[in-house]
Residue frames relative to the residue before (quaternion, step in Angstrom):
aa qw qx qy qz dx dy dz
X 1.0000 0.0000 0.0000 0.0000 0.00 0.00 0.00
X 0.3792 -0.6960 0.6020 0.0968 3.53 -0.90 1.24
X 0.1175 0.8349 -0.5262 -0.1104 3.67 -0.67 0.84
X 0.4702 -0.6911 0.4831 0.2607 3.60 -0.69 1.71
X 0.4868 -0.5526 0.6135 0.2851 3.51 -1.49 0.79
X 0.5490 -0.6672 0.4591 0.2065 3.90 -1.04 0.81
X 0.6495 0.5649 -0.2964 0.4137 2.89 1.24 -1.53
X 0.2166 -0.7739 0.5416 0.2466 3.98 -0.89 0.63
X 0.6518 -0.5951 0.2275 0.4115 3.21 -1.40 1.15
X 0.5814 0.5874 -0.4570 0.3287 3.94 0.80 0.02
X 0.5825 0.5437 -0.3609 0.4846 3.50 1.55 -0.48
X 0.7021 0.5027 -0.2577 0.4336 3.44 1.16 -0.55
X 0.3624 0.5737 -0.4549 0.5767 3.62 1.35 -0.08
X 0.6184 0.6060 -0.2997 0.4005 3.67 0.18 -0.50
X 0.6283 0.5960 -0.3406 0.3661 3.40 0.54 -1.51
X 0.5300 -0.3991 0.6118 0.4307 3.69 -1.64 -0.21
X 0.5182 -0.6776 0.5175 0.0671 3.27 -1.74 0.62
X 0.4373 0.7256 -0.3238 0.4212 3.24 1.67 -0.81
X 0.2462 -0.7888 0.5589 -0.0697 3.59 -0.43 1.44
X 0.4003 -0.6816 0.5629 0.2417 4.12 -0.50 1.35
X 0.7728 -0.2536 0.4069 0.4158 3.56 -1.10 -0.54
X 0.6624 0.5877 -0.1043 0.4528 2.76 0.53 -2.83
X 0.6241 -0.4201 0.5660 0.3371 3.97 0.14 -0.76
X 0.6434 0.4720 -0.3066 0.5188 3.65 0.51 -0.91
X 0.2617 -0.7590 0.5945 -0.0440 3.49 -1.56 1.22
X 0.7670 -0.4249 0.3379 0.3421 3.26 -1.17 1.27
X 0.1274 0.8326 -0.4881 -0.2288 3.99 -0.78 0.29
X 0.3180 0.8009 -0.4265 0.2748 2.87 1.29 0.84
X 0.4813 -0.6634 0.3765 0.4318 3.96 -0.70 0.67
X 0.8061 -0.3297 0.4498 0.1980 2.85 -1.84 0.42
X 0.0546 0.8037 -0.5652 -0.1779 3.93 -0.28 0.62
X 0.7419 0.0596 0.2262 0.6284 3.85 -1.20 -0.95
X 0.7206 0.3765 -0.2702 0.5157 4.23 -0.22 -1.17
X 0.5072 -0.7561 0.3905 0.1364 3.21 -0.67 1.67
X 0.7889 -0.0910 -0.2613 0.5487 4.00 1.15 0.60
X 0.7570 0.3633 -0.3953 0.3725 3.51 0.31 0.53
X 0.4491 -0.7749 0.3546 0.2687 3.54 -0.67 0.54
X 0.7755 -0.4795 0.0286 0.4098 3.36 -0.95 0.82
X 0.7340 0.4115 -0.3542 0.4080 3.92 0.86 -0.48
X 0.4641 0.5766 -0.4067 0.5354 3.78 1.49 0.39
X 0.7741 0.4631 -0.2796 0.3289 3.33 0.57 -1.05
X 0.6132 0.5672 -0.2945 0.4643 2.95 1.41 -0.76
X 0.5816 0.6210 -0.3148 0.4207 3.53 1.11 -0.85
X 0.5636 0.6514 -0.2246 0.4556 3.85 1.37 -1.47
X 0.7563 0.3475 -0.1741 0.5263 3.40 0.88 -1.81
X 0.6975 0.5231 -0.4546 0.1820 3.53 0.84 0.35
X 0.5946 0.4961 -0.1343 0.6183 2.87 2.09 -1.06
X 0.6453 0.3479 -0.5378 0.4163 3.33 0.90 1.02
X 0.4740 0.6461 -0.3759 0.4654 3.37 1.55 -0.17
X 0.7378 0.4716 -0.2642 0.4043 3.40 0.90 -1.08
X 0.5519 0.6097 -0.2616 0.5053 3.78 1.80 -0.66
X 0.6657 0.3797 -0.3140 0.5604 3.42 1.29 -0.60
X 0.7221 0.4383 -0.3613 0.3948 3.66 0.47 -0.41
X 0.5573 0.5381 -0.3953 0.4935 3.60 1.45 0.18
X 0.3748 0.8259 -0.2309 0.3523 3.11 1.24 -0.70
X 0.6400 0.5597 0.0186 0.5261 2.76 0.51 -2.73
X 0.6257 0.6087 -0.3607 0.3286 3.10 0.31 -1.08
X 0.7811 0.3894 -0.0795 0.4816 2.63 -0.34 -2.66
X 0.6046 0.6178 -0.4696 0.1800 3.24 0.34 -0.64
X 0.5519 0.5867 -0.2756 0.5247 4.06 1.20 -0.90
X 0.6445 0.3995 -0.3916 0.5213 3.85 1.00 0.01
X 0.3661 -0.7241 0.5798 0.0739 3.86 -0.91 1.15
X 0.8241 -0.1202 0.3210 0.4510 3.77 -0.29 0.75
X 0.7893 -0.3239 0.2958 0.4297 3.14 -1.64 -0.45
X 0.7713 0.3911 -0.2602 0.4294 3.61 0.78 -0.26
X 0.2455 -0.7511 0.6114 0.0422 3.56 -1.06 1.85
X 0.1545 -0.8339 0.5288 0.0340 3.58 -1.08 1.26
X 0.3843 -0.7268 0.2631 0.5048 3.03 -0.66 -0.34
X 0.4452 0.6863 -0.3946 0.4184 3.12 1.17 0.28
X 0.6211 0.4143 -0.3030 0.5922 3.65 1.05 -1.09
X 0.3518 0.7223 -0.3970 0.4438 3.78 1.02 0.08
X 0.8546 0.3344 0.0151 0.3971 2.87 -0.39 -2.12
X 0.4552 0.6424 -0.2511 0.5631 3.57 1.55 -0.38
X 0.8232 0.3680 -0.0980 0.4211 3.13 0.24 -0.94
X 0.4503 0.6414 -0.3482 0.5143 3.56 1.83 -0.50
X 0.6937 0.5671 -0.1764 0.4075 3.08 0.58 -2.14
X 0.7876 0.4572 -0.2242 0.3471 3.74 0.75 -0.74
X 0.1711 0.7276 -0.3890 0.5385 2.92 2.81 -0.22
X 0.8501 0.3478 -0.2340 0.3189 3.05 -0.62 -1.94
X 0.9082 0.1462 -0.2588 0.2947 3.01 0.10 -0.88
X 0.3666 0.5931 -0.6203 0.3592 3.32 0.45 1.43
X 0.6033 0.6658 -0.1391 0.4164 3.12 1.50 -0.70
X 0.5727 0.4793 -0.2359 0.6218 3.19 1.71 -0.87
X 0.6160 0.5801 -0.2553 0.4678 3.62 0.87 -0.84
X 0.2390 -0.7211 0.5625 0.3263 3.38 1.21 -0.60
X 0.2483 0.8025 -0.3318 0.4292 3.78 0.30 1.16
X 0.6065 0.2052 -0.0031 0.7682 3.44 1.24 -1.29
X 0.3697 -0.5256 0.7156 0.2739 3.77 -1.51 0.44
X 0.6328 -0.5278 0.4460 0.3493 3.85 -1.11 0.93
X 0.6623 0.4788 -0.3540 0.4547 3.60 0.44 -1.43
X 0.5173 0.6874 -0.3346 0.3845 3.72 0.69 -0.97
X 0.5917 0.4817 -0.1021 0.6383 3.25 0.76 -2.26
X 0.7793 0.4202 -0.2964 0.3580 3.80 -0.17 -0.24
X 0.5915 0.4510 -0.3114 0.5914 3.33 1.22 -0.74
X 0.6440 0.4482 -0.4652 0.4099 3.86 0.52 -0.88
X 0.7764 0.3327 -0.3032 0.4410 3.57 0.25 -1.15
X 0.6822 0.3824 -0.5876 0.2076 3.17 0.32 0.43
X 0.5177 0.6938 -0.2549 0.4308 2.93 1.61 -0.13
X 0.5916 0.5198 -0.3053 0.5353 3.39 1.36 -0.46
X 0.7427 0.4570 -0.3040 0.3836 3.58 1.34 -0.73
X 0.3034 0.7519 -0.2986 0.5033 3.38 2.01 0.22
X 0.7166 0.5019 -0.0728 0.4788 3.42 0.87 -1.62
X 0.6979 0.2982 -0.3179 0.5684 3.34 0.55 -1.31
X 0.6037 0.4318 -0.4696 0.4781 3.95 0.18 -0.64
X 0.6073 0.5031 -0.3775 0.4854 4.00 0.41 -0.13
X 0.7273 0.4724 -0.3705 0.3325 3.58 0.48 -0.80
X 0.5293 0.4871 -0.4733 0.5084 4.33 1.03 0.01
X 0.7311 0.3675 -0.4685 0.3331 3.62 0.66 -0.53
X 0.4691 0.7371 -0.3851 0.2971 3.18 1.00 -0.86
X 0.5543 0.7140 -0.0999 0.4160 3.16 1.24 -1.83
X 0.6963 0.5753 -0.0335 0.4279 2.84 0.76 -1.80
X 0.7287 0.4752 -0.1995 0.4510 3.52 1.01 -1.50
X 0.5197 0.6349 -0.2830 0.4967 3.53 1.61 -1.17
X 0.7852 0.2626 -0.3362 0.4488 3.81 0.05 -1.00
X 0.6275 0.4996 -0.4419 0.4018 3.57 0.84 -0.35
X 0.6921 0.3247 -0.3296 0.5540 3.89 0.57 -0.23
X 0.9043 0.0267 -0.1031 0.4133 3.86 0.50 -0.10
X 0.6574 -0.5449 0.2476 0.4578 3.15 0.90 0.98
X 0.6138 -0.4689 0.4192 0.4772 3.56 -1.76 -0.20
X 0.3499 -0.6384 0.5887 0.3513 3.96 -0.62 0.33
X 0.6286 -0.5738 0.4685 0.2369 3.28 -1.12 1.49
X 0.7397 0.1969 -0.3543 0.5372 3.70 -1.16 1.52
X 0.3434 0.7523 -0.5057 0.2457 3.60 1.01 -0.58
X 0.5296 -0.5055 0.6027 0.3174 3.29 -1.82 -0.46
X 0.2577 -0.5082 0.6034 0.5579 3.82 -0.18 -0.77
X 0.7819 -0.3428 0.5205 0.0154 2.16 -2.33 0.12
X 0.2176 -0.6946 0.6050 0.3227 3.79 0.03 0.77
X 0.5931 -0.5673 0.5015 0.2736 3.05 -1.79 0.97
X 0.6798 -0.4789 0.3582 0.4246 3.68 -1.68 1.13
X 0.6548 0.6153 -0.3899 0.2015 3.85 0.78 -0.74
X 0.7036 0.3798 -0.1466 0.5824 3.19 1.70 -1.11
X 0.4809 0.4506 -0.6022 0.4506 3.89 0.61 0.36
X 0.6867 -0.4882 0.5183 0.1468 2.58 -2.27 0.81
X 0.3397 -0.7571 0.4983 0.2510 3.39 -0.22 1.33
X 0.8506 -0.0005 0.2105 0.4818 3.82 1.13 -1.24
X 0.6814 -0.6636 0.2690 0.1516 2.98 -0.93 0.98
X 0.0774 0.9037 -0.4056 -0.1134 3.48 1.04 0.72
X 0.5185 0.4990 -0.4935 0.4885 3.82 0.74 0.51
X 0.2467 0.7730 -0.5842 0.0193 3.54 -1.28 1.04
X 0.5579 -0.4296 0.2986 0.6442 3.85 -0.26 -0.12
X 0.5665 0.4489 -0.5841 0.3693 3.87 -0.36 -0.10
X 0.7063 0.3848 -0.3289 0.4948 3.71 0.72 -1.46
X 0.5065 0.4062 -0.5313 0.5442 4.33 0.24 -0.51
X 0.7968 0.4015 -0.3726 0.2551 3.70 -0.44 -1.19
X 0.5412 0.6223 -0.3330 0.4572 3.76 1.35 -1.03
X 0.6877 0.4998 -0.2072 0.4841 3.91 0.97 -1.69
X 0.7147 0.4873 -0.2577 0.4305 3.58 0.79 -0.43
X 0.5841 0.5247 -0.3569 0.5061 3.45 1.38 -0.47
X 0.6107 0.6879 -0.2608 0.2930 3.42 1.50 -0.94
């Protein structure tokens, strides 16, 4: 025995649009957002909010080359998504600690350049071997330890 669905196809024109995986579709009504209903839509307008604010982000970084300036840019746009309420804090916490990874990366880098091709003519010197950063003292254990804090 075959049992027909009651619901007529004019009640179903109505429904949200938001499609599972499986095939099967949202049957929740339609809200204000012209096919999906109000706990989809909201979901859409977040993960596009969050795609633009990565964007933003990445966007303060130039190609193949990481400054500190395109750095500090790119903090600042941390925060104040974060102030905005935009970014989840933990988020904001993982970037900057990541960002403090990078900038602590950018003297060796430096470092690695004049040793394989010399100082580039106008340069500064070279801080002496005493004051470079033997190592990197940011790693995930230390981000993961500050975040618990």
């Amino acid at each position: 025995m075959i049992i027909m669905s009651t619901r007529s196809s004019k009640d179903r024109a109505s429904w949200c649009l938001f499609a599972f995986k499986p095939g099967r579709r949202c049957r929740l009504p339609r809200a204000a957002d012209l096919y999906l209903c109000n706990f989809h839509a909201r979901r859409e307008a977040e993960q596009a909010a969050r795609q633009r604010i990565g964007r933003n982000i990445s966007a303060a970084f130039s190609g193949d080359y990481l400054s500190a300036s395109g750095l500090s840019i790119a903090l600042a746009r941390t925060l104040a998504a974060t102030a905005q309420g935009q970014l989840k804090p933990e988020q904001a916490a993982l970037i900057a600690c990541l960002g403090r990874t990078l900038l602590q990366a950018i003297p060796h880098a430096r470092h690695e350049y004049i040793q394989a091709f010399g100082p580039t003519p106008g340069a500064k010197p070279s801080a002496p071997a005493s004051t470079r950063p033997s190592n990197l003292t940011t790693n995930a254990a230390t981000c993961r330890k500050s975040n618990a804090a």
